[in-house]
N, C-alpha and C positions, 0 to 999 in steps of 0.2 A: 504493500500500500504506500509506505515511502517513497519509493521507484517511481511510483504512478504518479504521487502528488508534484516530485520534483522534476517531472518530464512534461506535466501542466504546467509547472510554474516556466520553462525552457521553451514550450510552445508558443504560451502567454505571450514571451519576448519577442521572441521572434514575427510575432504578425502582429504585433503592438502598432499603429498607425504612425502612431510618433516617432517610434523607430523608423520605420520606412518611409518619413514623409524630410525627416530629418539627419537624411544620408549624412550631409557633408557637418556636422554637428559631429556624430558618430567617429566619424571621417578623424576630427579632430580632438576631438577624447581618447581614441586611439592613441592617436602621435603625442599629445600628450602625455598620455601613462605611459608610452615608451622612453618619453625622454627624462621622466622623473626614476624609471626605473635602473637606465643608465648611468643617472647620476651616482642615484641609491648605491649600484654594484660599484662606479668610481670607489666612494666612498668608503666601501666595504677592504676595496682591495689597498688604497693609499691611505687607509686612517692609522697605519703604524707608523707612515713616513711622513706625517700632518702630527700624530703625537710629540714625535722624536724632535721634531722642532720647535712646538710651543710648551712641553715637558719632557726637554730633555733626560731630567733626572728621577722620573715616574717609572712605573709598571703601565705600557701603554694597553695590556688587558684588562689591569683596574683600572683606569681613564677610561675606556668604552664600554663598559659596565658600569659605572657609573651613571655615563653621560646616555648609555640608553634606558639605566632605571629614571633617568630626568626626562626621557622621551617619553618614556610609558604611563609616567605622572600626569604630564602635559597632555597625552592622548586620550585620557581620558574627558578630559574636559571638550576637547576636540571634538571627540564622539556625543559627545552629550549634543554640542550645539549643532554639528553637520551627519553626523551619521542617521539614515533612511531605516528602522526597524519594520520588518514587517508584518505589519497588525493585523492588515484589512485582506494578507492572503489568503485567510483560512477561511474570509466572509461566507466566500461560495459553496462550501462545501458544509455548510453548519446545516445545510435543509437535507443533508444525508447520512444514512446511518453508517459514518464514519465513528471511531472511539473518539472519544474527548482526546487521549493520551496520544493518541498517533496524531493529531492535529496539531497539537503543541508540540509533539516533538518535530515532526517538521517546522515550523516555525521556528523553534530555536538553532535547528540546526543552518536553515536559509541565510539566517543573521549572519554565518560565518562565510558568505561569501563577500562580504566588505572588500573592496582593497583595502582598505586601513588594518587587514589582519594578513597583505600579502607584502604590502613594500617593506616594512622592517625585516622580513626576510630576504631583500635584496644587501642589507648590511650585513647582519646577523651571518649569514652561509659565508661569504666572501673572507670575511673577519679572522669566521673560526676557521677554517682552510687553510689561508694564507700568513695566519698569525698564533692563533690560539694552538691547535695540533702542533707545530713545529718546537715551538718553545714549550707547553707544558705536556704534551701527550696526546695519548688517546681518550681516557678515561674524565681529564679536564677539559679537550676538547667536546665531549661529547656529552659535558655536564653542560658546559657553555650553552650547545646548543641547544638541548632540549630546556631547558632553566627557562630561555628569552623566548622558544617556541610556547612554554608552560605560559607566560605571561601577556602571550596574545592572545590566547583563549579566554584567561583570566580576563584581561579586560575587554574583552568583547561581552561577555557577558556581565560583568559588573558594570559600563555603562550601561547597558540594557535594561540590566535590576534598575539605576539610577532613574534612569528613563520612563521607567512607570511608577517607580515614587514618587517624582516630581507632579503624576498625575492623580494618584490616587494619598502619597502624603508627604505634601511638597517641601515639610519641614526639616524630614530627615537628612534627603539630599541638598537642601538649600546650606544646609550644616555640614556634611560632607563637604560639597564642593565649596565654600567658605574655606576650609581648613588647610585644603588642599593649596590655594591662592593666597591663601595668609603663608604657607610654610614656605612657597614658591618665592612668594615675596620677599620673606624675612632671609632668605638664603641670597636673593640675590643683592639685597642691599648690605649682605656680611653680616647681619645681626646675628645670625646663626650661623654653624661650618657644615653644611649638610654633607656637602663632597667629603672633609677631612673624614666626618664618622662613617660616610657609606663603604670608603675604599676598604680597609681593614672588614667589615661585614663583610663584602662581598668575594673579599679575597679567600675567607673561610666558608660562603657557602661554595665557591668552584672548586674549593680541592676539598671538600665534603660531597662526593657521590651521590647520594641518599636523597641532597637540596634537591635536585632537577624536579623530584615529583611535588615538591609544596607549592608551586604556581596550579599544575593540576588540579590540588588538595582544594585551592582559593577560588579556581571555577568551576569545579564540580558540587562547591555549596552553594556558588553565585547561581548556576542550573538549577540545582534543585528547587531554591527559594523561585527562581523566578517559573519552571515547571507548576509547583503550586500555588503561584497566583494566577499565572493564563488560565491554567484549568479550571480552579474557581470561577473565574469570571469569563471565562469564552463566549458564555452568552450571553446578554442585557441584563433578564432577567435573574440570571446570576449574580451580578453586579450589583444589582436592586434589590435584593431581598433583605439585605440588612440595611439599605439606609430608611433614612426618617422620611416617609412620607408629607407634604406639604402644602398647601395652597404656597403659590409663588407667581407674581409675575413673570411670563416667560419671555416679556421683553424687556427685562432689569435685572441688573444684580442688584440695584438699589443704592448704588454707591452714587449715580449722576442722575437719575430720574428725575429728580426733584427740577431740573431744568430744563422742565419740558420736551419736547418733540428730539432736538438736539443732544438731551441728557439722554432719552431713551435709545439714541443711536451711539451714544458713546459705548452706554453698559454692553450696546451688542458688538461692537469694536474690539470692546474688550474682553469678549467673551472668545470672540473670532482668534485676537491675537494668542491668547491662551491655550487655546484647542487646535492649535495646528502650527505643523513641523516647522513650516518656515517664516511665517512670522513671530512663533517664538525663538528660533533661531537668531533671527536678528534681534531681539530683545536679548536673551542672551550675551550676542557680541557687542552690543549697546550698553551693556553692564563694563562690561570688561574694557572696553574702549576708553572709559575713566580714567586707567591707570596708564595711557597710554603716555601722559607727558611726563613719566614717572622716569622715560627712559631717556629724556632730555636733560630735563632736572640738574642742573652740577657742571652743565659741560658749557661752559661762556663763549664759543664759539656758536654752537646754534643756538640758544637764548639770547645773544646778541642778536640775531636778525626778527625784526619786529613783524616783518610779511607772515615768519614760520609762529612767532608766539599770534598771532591773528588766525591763523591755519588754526594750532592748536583750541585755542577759545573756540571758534569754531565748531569743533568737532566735539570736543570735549560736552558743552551744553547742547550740544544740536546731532548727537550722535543716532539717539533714535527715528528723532523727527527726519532727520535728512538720509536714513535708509529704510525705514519704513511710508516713510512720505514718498517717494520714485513709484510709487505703486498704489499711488492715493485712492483712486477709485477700484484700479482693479483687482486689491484684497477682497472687493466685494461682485465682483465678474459673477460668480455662479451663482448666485440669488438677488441680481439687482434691477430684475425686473419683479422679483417679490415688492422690494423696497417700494419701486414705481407705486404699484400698485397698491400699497395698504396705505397710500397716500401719504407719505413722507416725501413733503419738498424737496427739491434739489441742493436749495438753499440751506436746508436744516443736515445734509449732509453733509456739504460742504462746511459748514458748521459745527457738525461734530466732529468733524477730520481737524480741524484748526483746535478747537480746543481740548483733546484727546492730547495731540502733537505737542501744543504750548506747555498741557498740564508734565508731558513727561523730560519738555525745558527744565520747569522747574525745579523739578527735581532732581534731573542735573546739575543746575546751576547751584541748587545748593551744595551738593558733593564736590564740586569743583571749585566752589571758592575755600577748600581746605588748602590749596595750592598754593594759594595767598601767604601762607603758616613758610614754607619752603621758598616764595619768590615772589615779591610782593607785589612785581609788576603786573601777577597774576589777578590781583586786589580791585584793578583797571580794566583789565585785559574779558575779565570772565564778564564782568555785568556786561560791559560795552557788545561781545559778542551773543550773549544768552538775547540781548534786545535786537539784536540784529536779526538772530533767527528768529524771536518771534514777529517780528517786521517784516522782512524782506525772504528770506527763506523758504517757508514755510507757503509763503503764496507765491514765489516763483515754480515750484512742486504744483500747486492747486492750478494754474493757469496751463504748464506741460498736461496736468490729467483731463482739464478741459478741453484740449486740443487734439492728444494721444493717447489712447488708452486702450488697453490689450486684456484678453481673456486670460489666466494663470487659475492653476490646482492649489489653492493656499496648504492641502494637505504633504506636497511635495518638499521633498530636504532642499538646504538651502545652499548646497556645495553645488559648486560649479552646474548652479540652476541661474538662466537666465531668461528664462521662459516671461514674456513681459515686458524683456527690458528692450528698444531700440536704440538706436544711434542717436535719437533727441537726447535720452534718459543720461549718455556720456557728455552729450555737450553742453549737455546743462549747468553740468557741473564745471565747467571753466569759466562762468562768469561770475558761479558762486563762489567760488575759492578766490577770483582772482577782484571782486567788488569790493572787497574791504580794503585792501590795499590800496586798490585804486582812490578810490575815495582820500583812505589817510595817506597817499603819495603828495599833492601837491603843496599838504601844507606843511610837511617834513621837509620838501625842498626849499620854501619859504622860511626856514626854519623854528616851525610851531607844531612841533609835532605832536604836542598833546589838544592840539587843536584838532589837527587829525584824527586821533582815537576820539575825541565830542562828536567830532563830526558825524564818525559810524554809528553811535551810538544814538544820536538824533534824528539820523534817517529811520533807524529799526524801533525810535519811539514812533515817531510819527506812522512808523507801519501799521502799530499794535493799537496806536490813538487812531485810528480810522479801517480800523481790521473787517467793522461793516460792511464798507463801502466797496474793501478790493475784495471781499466776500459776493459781493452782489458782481462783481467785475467777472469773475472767477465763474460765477454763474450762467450772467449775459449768454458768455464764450458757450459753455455747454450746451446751454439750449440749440444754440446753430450747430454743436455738431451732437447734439444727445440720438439724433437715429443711425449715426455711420457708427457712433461710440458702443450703443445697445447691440447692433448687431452686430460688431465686434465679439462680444461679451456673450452673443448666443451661439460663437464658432465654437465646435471642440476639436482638439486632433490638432 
């Protein structure tokens, strides 16, 4: 029955429309994973002669042991935000008297076709061949390999596990992967010596034979726990039987309702972003994107140029809104002629798209002006740009979706998914990045440069003092293209 279910799922591909309609796409994911996989083996075979030069006086099998338990760390968070699990393979086959057991074990076992469980073994083989076997043996070599083999298993299924935590109790895994970015963190700014204490570890589980099987050990409990929760819940009304029955409105979480027509589209915005892979993907990297000027921070050569701390403020407050905004309307593609129809204005959409977007400004802007603590310029730098994007941003986004706008699977992973995106969606972005500057260019050469950064910051007030106005702008546009836009949105395939 296995056999059967994974030669459906092989069929499936193969006459997939998307596949065939999207040869030269294919074409190019191909040559792509070709040339990451080359690199991969490069790496594999030259990371003695790459160690020997930046740790001359190391064990360069403890350095790649090391540095790929720091990959394997990093991968999982990876996985969490881009890896495709697959839920809804076993949909079809739930109206037949298949076992529970053999459903989920298929399903678990599909997971492991990821490449994220094949290119570390373009390092991994090369490594131990050309480095590990010669210098320690057979016995070290062949702990090496199966050890890093154990720990792609391992976390293939522990994101997995993470993965329907975060759905079913988001708290655990919010704590997890928390701890895992704190430790991340605190190692790379030297608060802590992760490397010093790993090497010595790992030096004694590779000449301990025995270690290879505890990777194993760690996903065949991450299988089991995750075996009985699919099984439990494979079907709805499995799922339901222990929760709390409720009256609820089912167009509110309750959180924005209270404002009106516009609140009621936000709750389902935010309901939408939650329940599916890639736009909680991009929220996700929208979290993380936070820490990104972390790795600026100290270095007076790029902090010295004012264009990159404007880049950074930028992104930093406007991380959500400016990648989940690219796709303003068409997160709502597969039911937005429901929308039409229960009579929600255009207006009240557009609407809730801006203040969804502003409200999750905010909330970066406050995290980000922690930055201020480390570089005070930052103190200027965040309000001036958090005002900008809710100004100017946010409604250059809104005016693209009025004009452009594509059908997309909101339920689709967000790796190398471009499904959506056109050649507008890029060149949008060179006047966004490149407007603030502008603006503060002239009066820097004038020499008033803080005239400059008011400046930005009085256009993105003025944006936010009259947000109505370029709302109704925003709209006008739509109406002239809302029946090429609709049928857009009723194409699939």
């Amino acid at each position: 029955m296995l056999r059967q279910l994974f030669a459906h799922g092989w069929t499936k591909t193969r006459r997939s429309p998307t596949w065939n309609q999207n040869v030269v796409y294919a074409i190019f994911l191909g040559l792509l994973a070709i040339y990451f996989a080359l690199q991969f083996l490069a790496l594999g075979f030259f990371a003695e002669n790459i160690f020997a030069e930046f740790f001359p006086d190391s064990d360069p099998i403890q350095i790649m042991s090391v540095y790929l338990l720091y990959y394997f760390i990093v991968d999982i968070i990876i996985r969490l935000i881009m890896q495709k699990y697959p839920f809804l393979d076993v949909k079809p086959y739930l109206v037949f008297p298949i076992k529970k057991s053999t459903l989920v074990h298929s399903l678990l076992i599909k997971s492991l076709r990821s490449f994220f469980n094949f290119f570390p073994l373009f390092v991994i083989i090369p490594f131990a061949i050309k480095t590990v076997f010669p210098a320690s043996g057979i016995l070290t070599g062949l702990t090496f390999l199966i050890f890093f083999w154990g720990l792609i298993f391992f976390n293939n299924f522990l994101s997995f596990l993470l993965d329907k935590y975060f759905k079913t109790k988001p708290i655990v895994s919010t704590i997890i992967t928390s701890l895992i970015l704190v430790t991340l963190y605190l190692d790379f700014t030297g608060t802590i010596g992760l490397r010093a204490g790993l090497e010595p570890v790992m030096d004694q589980l590779l000449n301990f034979a025995p270690s290879m099987i505890l990777p194993f050990i760690g996903a065949g409990f991450c299988y089991y726990l995750l075996y009985n929760m699919l099984k439990s819940n494979l079907y709805l009304e499995d799922y339901l039987k222990d929760q709390k029955v409720s009256e609820v409105n089912p167009l509110s979480l309750g959180i924005f309702s209270q404002f009106g027509e516009a609140g009621k589209l936000m709750d389902l915005e935010a309901k939408l972003i939650w329940r599916n892979k890639r736009s909680k993907s991009i929220l996700y990297i929208s979290i993380l994107f936070i820490l990104y000027p972390m790795i600026f921070i100290g270095n007076p050569d790029i902090m010295g140029m004012m264009w990159f701390k404007l880049f950074l403020g930028l992104f930093v407050t406007g991380g959500f809104a400016l990648n989940y905004g690219q796709l303003m309307l068409s997160w709502n593609s597969p039911h937005f002629d429901l929308l039409l129809v229960r009579g929600f204005k255009i207006e009240h959409i557009f609407q809730s798209k801006y203040y969804l977007l502003a409200t999750s400004c905010v909330i970066l802007f406050v995290f980000a002006m922690l930055y201020g603590i480390m570089d005070r310029s930052f103190l200027i730098i965040v309000p001036v740009m958090f005002l900008f994007n809710l100004g100017v941003s946010i409604f250059l986004y809104m005016l693209l979706a009025s004009y452009n706008s594509k059908r997309i699977d909101p339920s689709k992973g967000a790796l190398l998914n471009y499904e959506g995106i056109g050649a507008a969606h890029f060149l949008i972005m060179i006047p966004l990045i490149l407007l603030p500057y502008l603006l503060y260019l002239p009066f820097s050469l004038m020499g008033y440069p803080n005239m400059g950064i008011a400046f930005i910051g009085l256009i993105g007030l003025a944006g936010f003092i009259f947000h109505r106005s370029l709302i109704k702008i925003a709209t006008n546009l739509f109406q002239r293209n809302k029946y090429r836009i609709s049928a857009a949105f009723r194409k699939k395939g």
